[in-house]
N, C-alpha and C positions, 0 to 999 in steps of 0.2 A: 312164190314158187310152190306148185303145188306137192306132197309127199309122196315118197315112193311106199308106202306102204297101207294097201286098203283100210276103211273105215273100219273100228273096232279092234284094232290089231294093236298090240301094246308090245314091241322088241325091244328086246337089251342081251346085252352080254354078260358073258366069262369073265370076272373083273381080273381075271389071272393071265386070260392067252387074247382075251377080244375079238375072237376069232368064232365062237360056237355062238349063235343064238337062238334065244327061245322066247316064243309067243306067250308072256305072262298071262295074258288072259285065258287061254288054253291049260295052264298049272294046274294039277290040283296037289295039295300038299304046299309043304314047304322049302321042299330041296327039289333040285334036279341035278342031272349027272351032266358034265361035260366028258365027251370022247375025245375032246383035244386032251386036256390035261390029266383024265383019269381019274377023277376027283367029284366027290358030291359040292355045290356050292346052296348056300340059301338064296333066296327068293330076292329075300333083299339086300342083299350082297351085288346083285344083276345091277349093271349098267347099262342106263339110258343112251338112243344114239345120240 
């Protein structure tokens, strides 16, 4: 089955709502904000799909 998501794209979640995602590879730094939850989370805290 091939993946729903282009070459080079690395997504994971909000390990809190599962709900926000963000293109790791895009990151720069080591936090990002989720607007679900209201909350800074770390990089590697993100959940893989």
């Amino acid at each position: 089955m091939a993946e729903d998501t282009p070459a080079g794209r690395d997504i994971r979640f909000c390990p809190y709502c599962f709900q926000q995602q963000f293109d790791v590879s895009r990151i720069q730094g080591d936090r990002v904000y989720c607007e679900i939850c209201g909350i800074d989370v770390e990089v590697a805290e993100l959940v893989k799909q």
